[in-house]
C-alpha positions in Angstrom: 25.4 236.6 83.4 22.2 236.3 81.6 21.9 236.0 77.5 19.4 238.7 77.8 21.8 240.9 78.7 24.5 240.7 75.8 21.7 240.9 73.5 20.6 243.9 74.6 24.3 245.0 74.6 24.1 243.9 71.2 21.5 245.9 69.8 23.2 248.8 71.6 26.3 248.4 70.0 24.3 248.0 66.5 21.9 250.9 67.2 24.8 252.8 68.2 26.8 252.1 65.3 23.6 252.8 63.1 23.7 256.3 64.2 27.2 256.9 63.8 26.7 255.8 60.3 23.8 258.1 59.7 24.9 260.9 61.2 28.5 260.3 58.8 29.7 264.1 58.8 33.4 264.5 58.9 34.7 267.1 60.6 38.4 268.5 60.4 39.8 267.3 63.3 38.3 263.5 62.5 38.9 263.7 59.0 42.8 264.9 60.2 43.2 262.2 62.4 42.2 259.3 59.6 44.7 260.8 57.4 47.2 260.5 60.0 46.5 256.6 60.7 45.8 256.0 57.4 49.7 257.5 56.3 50.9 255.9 59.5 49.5 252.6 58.6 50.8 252.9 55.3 54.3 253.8 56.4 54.7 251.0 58.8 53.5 248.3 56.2 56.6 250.1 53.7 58.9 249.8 56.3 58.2 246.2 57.5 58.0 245.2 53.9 61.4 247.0 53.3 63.5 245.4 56.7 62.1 242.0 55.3 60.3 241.9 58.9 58.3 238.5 58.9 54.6 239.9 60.4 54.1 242.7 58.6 51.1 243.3 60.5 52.4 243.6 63.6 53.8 246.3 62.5 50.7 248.0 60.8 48.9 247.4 63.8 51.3 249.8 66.2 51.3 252.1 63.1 47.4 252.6 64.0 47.3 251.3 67.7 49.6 254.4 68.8 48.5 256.9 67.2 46.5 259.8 68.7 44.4 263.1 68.5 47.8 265.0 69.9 51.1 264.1 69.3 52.3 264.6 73.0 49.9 261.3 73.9 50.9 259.3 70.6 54.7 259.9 71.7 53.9 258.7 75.1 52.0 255.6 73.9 54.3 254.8 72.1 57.0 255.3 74.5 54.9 252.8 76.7 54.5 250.2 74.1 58.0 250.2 72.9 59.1 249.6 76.9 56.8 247.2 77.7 57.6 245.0 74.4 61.0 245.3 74.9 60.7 244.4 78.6 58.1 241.3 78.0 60.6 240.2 74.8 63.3 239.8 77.6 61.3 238.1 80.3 60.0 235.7 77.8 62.9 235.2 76.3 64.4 233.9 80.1 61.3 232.6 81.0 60.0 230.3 78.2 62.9 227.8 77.5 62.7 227.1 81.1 59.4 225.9 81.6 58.4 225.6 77.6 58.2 221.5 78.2 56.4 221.3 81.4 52.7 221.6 80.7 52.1 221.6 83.9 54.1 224.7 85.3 53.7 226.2 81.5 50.0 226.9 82.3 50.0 228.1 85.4 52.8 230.5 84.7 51.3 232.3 81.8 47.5 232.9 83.8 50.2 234.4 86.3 51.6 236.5 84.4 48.2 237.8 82.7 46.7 238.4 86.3 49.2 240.8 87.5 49.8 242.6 84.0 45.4 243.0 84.1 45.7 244.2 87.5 48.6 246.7 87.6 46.7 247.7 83.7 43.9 248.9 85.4 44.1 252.0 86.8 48.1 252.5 86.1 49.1 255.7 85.0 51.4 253.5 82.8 48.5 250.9 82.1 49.6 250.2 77.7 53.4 249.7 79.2 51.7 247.1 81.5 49.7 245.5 78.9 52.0 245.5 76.3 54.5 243.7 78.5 52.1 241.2 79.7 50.9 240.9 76.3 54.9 239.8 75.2 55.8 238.1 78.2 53.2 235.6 77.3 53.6 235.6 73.7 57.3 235.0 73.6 56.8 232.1 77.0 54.4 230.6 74.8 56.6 230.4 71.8 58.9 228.6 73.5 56.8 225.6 73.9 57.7 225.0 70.2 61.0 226.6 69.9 62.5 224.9 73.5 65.8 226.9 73.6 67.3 229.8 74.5 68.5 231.0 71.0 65.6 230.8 68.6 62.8 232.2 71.2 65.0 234.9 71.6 65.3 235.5 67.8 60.9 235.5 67.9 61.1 238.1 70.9 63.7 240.1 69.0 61.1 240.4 65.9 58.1 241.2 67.8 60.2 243.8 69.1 61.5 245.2 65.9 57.4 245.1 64.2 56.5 247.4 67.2 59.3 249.9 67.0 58.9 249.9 63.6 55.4 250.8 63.4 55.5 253.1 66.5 58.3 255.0 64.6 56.3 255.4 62.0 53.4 256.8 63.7 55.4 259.2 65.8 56.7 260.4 63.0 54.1 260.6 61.1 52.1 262.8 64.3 54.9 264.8 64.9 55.4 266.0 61.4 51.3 266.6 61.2 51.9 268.4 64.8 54.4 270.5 63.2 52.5 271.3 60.8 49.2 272.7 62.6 51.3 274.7 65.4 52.6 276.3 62.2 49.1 276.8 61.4 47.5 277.8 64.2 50.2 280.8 64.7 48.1 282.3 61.8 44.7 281.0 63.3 42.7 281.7 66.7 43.6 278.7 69.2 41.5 275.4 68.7 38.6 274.7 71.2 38.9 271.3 70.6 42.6 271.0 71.7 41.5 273.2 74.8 38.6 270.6 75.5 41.2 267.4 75.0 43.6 269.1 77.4 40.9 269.6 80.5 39.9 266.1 79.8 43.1 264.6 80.4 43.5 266.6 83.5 40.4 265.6 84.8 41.0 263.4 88.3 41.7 259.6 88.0 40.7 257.7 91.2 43.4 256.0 93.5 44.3 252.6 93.5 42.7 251.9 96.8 39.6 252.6 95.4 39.5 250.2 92.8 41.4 247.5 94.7 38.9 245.3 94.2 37.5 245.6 90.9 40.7 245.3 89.6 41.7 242.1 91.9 38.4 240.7 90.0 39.8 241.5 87.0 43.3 240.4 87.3 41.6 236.6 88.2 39.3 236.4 85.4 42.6 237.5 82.9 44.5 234.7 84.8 41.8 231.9 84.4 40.9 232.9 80.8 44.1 232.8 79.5 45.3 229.6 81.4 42.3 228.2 80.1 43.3 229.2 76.6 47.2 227.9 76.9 46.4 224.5 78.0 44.1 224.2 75.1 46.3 225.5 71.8 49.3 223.2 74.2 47.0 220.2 74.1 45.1 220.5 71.1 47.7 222.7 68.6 44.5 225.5 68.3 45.4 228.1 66.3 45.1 231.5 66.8 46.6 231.7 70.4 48.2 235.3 69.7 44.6 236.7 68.9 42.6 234.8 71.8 45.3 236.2 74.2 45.1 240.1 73.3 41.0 240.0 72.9 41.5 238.5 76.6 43.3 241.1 77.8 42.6 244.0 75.6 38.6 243.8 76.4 39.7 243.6 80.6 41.7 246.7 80.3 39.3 249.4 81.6 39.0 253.3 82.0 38.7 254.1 85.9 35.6 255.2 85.6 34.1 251.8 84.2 36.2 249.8 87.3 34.7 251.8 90.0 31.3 250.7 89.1 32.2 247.4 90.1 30.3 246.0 87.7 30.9 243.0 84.7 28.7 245.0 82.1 31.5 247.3 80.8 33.9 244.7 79.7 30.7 242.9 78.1 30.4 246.2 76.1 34.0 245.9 75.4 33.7 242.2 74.5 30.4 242.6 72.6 31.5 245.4 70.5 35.2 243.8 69.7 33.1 241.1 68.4 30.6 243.9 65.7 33.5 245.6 64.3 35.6 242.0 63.9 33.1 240.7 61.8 32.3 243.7 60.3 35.8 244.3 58.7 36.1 240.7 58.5 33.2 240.4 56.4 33.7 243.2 53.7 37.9 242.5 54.0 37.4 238.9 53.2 34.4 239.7 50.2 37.5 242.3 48.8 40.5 240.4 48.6 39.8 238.2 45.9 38.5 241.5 44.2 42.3 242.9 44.8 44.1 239.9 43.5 47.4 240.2 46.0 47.9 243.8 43.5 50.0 246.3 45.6 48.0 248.9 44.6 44.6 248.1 45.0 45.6 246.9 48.0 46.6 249.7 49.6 43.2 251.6 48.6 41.4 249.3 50.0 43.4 249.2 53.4 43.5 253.2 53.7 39.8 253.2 53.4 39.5 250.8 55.5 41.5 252.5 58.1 39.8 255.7 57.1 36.6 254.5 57.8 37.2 252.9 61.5 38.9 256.2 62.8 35.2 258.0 61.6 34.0 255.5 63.6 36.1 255.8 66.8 36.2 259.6 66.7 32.7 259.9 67.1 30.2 260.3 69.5 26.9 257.8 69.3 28.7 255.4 71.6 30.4 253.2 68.8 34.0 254.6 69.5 35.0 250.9 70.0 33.7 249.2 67.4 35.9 251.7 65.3 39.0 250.6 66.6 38.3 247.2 66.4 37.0 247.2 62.8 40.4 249.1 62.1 42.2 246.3 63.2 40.5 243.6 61.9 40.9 245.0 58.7 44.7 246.0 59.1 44.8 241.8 59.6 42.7 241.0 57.0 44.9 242.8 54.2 48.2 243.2 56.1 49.4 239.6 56.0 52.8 238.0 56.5 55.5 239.1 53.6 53.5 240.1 51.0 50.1 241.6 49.6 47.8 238.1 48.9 44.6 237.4 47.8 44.3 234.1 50.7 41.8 234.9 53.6 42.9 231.9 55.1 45.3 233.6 57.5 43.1 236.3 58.1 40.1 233.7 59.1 42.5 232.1 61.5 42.8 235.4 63.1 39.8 236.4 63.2 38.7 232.7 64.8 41.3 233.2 67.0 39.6 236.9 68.5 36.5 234.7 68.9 38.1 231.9 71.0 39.2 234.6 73.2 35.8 236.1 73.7 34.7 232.5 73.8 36.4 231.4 76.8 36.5 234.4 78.6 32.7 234.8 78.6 32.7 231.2 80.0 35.1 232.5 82.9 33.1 235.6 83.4 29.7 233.5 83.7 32.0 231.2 86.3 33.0 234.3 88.2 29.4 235.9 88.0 28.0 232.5 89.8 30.7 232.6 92.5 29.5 236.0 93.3 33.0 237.6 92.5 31.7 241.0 90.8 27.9 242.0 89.9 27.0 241.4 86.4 24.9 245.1 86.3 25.2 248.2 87.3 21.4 247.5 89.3 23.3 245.0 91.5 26.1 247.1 92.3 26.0 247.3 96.2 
């Protein structure tokens, strides 16, 4: 993997974002959808703030992570992530006492568990379940490295769980009651093109598994090494962060099967490249505005719906910065969602943040391992 390269990918993602941002024309579909995250978000933060839940922004993030253009795929997203944190919460909670004090099965185990979560991810008709589980399982394993018993890593599981139903309620909700709403006005109205368009897009063929056997086998090792890599170092050296590194590293290796079939390294570099932009984008003007909000409620919450507003424009359009969007959405949901209450200290959102660019960190150092080994091309030009 040459430097030239992400550079280039980085001017793309910047050029691309450039555009987006010239070309800012809402339309109603896009400016719908924002509302809907942005009410979503809103409700998951009132909800989590209500039931006392301890991250709040856990919950936000589902709020926004679920939803979708139509509310059949947001209820089926969210279906997927409530399953596979439910099921990862379990086999954490089993798993992690056991081997929580031996570093050197601890390690091992949780790259394990990352490789086959990436693999069966990719290309899985039920590929968020998959990564949402793999996602927990690790989470709640790693937990109980500090927690050691059965009891209290079993309490931590149960309140990831409860911060993703309750955002994920929230957003279902929130896109059924807006779905409602629009069949109710389209019985008055000629039939939207648009939904026609989404619906023959989603029906459009996915390749089998055999076909991208391989590419996803490549996949599923990097995952494995990079967050191995990752445990033994917050274990050894108390790095903070861990939660972060671990979704960037499997978030950014979770692709569409059009991207795996190309058998190529670039498209999780645009992933990685462009998780990077819109972090330190939202990070940037999130961190600036908090001291402006002073922990007020109110302020607060106009500042995170246009936030939220904003990054939906951005994924809902078309000059190839759809990803930068979502991840300058979420960066800013952690920026001014924090733990139990509305605060003007950046200092947990930094250690977020930091903890997204350890991720991206060591996984670029596993994919520049893998490229040298000759495990997957890094371009599309040396695609056999």
């Amino acid at each position: 993997m040459r430097a030239h390269m992400f550079k280039q990918i980085g001017r793309d993602a910047l050029v691309a974002l450039g555009r987006e941002l010239a070309a800012w024309k809402p339309t109603p579909e896009r400016a719908l959808y924002g509302v809907e995250a942005v009410i979503s978000v809103v409700l998951s933060v009132a909800l989590a703030h209500l039931l006392h839940l301890p991250n709040t922004w856990w919950a936000a993030i589902s709020g926004f992570a679920v939803m979708q253009t139509r509310f059949s795929a947001s209820a089926q997203r969210g279906l997927h992530r409530v399953l596979g944190t439910i099921v990862g919460g379990l086999l954490g909670a089993i798993v992690g006492p056991m081997i929580g004090d031996r570093p050197w099965l601890f390690v091992p185990v949780l790259g394990a568990i990352s490789a086959v979560c990436v693999y069966r991810a990719n290309g899985s008709s039920a590929s968020y379940a998959w990564v949402l589980g793999g996602i927990t399982w690790v989470m709640v394993t790693y937990q109980a490295h500090e927690l050691l018993t059965f009891r209290p890593t079993a309490s931590f599981a149960m309140l990831r769980v409860a911060e993703v139903c309750v955002g994920t309620f929230a957003c279902v909700t929130v896109s059924g009651v807006f779905h409602v709403g629009i069949l109710w006005y389209e019985r008055r109205h000629p039939a939207s093109k648009v939904a026609a368009a989404a619906v023959a897009s989603a029906n459009a063929p996915r390749p089998t598994f055999e076909t991208l056997r391989h590419a996803r086998m490549v996949l599923a090792v990097q995952a494995g090494a990079a967050v191995a890599i990752l445990a033994a170092l917050t274990y050894a050296l108390k790095l903070p962060g861990f939660a972060q590194a671990l979704v960037t590293t499997i978030a950014v290796l979770i692709l569409p099967p059009t991207s795996i079939v190309v058998r190529s390294q670039k498209p999780v570099a645009d992933k990685m490249v462009q998780r990077v932009v819109g972090c330190l984008i939202a990070g940037a003007i999130g961190i600036a505005l908090l001291p402006l909000m002073q922990g007020q409620v109110l302020p607060c919450l106009l500042a995170l719906a246009a936030g939220v507003w904003a990054g939906c424009h951005v994924q809902t359009g078309k000059q190839g910065a759809s990803y930068i969007g979502v991840q300058f959405t979420v960066a800013f949901i952690m920026v001014f969602v924090q733990d139990h209450a509305w605060s003007a200290d950046p200092h947990p959102a930094m250690m977020r943040l930091a903890g997204i660019l350890t991720g991206i960190a060591i996984l670029t150092c596993v994919m520049l391992l893998a490229a040298r080994l000759s495990f997957l091309p890094i371009s599309e030009e040396a695609t056999p």
